[in-house]
VMD Tcl script that draws the C-alpha trace (Angstrom):
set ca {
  {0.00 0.00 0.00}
  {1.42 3.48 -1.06}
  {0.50 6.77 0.78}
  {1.32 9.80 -1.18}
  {0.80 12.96 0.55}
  {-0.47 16.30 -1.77}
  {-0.73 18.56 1.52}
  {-0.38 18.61 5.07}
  {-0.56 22.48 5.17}
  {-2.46 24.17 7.72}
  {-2.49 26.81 4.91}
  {-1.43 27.94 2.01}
  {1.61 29.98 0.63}
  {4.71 28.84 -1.98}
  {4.98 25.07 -1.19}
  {2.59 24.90 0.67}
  {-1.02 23.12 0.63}
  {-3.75 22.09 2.23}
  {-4.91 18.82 3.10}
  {-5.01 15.98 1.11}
  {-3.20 12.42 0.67}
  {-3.69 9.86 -2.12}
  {-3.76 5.98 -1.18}
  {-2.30 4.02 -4.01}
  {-3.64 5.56 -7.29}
  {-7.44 5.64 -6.32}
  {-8.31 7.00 -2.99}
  {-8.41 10.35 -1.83}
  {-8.74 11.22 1.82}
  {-9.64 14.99 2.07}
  {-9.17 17.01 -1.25}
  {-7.54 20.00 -0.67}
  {-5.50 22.14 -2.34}
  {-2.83 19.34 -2.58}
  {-4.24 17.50 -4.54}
  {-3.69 20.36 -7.46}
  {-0.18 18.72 -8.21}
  {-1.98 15.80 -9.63}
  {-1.61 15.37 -13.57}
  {-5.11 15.05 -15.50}
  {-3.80 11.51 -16.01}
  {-3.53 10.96 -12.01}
  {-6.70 12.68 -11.66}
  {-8.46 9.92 -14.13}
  {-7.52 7.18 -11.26}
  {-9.39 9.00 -8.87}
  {-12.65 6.62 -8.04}
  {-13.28 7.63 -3.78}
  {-13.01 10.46 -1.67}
  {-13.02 10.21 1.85}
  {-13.76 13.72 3.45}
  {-12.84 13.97 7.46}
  {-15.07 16.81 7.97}
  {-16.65 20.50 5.96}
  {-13.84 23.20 6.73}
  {-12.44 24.46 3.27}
  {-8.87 23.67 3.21}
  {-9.93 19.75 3.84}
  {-12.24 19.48 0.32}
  {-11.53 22.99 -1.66}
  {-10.56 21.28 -4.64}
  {-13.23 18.44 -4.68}
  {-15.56 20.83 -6.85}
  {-12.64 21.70 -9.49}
  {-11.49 17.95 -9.23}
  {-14.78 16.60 -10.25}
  {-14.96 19.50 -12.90}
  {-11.95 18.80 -14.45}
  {-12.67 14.83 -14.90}
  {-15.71 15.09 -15.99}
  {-15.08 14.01 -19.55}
  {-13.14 11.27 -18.11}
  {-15.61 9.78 -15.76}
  {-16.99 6.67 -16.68}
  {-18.18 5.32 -13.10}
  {-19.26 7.82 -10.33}
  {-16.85 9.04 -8.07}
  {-17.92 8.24 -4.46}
  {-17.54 11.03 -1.81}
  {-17.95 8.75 1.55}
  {-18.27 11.53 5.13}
  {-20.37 12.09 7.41}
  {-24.07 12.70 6.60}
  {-23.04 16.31 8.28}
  {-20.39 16.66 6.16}
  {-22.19 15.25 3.14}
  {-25.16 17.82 3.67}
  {-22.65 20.87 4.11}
  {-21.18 19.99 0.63}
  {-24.40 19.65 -1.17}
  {-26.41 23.14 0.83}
  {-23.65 24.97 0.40}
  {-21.29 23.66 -2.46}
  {-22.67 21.25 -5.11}
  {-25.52 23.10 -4.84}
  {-26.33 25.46 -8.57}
  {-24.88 28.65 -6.86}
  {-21.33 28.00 -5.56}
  {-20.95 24.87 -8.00}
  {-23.00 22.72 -10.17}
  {-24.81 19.75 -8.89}
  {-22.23 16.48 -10.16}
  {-24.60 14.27 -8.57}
  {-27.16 15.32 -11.04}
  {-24.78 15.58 -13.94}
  {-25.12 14.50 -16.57}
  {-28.44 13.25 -15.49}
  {-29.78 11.67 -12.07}
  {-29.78 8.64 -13.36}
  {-26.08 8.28 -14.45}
  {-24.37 11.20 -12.46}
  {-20.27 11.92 -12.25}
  {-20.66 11.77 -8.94}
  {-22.64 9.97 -5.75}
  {-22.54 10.47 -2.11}
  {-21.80 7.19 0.67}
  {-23.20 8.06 4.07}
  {-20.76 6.77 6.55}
  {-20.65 6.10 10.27}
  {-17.93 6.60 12.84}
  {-17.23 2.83 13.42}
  {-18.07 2.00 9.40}
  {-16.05 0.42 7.62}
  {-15.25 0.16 2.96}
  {-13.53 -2.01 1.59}
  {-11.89 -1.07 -1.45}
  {-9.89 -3.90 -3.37}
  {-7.47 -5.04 -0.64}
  {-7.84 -1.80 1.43}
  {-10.27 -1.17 4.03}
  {-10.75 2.05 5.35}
  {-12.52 2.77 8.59}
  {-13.98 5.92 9.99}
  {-13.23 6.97 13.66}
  {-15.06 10.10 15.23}
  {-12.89 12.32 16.49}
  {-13.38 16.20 18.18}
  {-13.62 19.11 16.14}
  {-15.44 21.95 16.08}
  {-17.49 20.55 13.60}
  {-18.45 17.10 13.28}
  {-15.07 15.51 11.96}
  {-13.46 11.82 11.52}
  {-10.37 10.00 11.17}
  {-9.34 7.72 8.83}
  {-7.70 4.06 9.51}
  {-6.85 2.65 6.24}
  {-5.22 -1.16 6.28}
  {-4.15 -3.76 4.00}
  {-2.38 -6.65 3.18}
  {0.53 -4.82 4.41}
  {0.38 -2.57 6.50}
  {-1.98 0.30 8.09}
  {-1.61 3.84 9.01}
  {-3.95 6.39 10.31}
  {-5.08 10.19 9.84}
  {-6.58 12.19 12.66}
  {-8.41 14.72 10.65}
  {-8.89 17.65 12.46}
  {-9.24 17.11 16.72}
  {-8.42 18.31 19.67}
  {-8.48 16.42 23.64}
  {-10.78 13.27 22.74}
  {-11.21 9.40 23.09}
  {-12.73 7.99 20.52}
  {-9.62 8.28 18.44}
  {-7.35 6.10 20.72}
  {-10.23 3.53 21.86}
  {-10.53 3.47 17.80}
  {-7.23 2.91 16.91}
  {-6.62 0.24 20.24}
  {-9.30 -1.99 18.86}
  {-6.77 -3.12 16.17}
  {-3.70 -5.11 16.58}
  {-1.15 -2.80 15.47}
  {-0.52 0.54 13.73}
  {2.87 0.94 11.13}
  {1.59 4.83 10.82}
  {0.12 7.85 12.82}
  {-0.44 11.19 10.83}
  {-1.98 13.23 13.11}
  {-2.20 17.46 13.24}
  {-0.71 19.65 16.00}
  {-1.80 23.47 14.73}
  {-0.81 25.87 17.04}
  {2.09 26.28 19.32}
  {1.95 25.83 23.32}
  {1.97 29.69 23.73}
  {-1.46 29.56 21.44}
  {-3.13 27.32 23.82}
  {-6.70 28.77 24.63}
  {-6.91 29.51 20.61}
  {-6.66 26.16 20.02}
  {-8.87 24.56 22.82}
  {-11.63 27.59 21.32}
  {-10.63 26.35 17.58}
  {-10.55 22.31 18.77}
  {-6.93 21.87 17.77}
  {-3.79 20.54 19.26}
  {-1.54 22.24 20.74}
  {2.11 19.74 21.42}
  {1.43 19.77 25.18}
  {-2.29 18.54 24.59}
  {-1.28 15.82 22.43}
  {1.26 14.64 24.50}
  {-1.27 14.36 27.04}
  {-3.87 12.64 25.19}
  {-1.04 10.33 22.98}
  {-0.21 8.18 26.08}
  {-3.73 6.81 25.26}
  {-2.45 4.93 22.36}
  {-1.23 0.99 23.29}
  {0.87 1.15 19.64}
  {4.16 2.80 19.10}
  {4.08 3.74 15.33}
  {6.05 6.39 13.70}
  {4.61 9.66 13.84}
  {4.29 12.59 11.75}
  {3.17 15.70 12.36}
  {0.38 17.86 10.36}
  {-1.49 21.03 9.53}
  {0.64 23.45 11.29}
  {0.32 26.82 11.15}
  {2.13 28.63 8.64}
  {5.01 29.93 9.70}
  {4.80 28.35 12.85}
  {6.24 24.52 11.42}
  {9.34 24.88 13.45}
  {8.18 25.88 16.42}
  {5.21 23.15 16.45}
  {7.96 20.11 15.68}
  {10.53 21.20 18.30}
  {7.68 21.66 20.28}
  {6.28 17.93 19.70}
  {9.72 16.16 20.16}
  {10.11 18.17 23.60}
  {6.63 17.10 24.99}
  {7.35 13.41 23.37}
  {11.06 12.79 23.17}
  {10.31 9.24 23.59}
  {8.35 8.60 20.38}
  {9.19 8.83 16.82}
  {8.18 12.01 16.26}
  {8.71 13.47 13.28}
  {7.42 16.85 10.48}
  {5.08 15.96 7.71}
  {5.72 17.44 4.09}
  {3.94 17.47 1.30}
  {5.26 15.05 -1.43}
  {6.51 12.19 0.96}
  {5.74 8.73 0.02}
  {4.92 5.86 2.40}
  {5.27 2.60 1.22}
  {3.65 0.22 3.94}
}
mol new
graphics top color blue
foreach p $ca { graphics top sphere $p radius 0.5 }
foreach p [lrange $ca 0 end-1] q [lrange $ca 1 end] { graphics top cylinder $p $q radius 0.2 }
display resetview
């Protein structure tokens, strides 16, 4: 199983992007502006989207994404979230005003494009991948992916601050090769975050003890401008775990 990711950004700005990692040559979890360094022919392979939750930087570039295959498409592509999540994207989005309807084009019948309700504790199985959906705490409602296979698995928090779910979630399994998961602000930025439902380093040091599994761990959607400060603050509040900065355009082959 390859991970690929397009952006781990918690914004934008020269090299960086926003959220968005491809699984193999198929899967998508979150579509953000990452996932603009795809070719057309990349794009083609596309045929699921997982989305963790509604903010802009984690699905911004589903709408142009679908827009841009949509001479290509021959089966749907699936968009699996929440049913929050799915609902936010069709109101507000896919919805005639901000974007035109894909799940209605090029007719209801035979659209580019279909939605897949999912539940935290659901799982999909695509080919020899499964990917399961963990709630998590955000400010809105927002999930994390566990994606395994053959061999190997590795997880993505989505967005979350201070929770449970996650770590009951990812305990349930016998092991864990992987653990991208997002520290935003810096210690000094503490009540921001806790308002924002973030991590801060100290608060997921506090809450990463949780975890039974000792995978290697990478660090996303930092701040910009604040990467540094957020990784040297991560490997002081966990110098005993394999801590390490996420960048858009590393490969994981598990």
């Amino acid at each position: 199983m390859r991970l690929q990711v397009l952006g781990c950004s918690g914004g934008i700005g020269l090299e960086r992007r926003t959220t968005s990692m491809l699984v193999d040559n198929d899967i998508l979890i979150d579509s953000g502006s990452g996932v603009g360094n795809l070719s057309l022919e990349e794009m083609t392979n596309i045929g699921h989207v997982f989305i963790t939750h509604s903010h802009l930087d984690h699905f911004a570039f589903l709408p142009l994404l679908v827009d841009t295959m949509f001479p290509h498409i021959r089966d749907p592509i699936v968009i699996h979230g929440r049913e929050e999540t799915l609902k936010a994207l069709q109101d507000h989005i896919f919805n005639w005003h901000i974007w035109p309807d894909f799940s209605k084009l090029p007719n209801a019948k035979q659209p580019v494009m279909k939605y897949d309700i999912m539940k935290p504790g659901e799982t999909r199985t695509i080919g020899a991948r499964t990917l399961e959906m963990i709630e998590v705490n955000h400010i809105v409602p927002c999930v994390a992916y566990r994606v395994s296979g053959p061999t190997g698995a590795f997880a993505f928090s989505g967005d979350t601050t201070t929770n449970e779910t996650l770590w009951a979630g990812l305990n349930r399994h016998a092991g864990l090769d992987l653990l991208i998961i997002e520290a935003a602000f810096p210690n000094s930025e503490e009540e921001l975050s806790k308002a924002a439902r973030h991590y801060t380093p100290n608060m997921l040091a506090a809450d990463i003890v949780k975890l039974k599994h000792r995978p290697r761990i990478f660090i996303s959607h930092p701040k910009p401008g604040q990467e540094s400060v957020i990784f040297q603050e991560c490997k002081a509040a966990m110098p005993a775990l394999d801590i390490n900065p996420l960048s858009g355009g590393e490969v994981f082959n598990l």
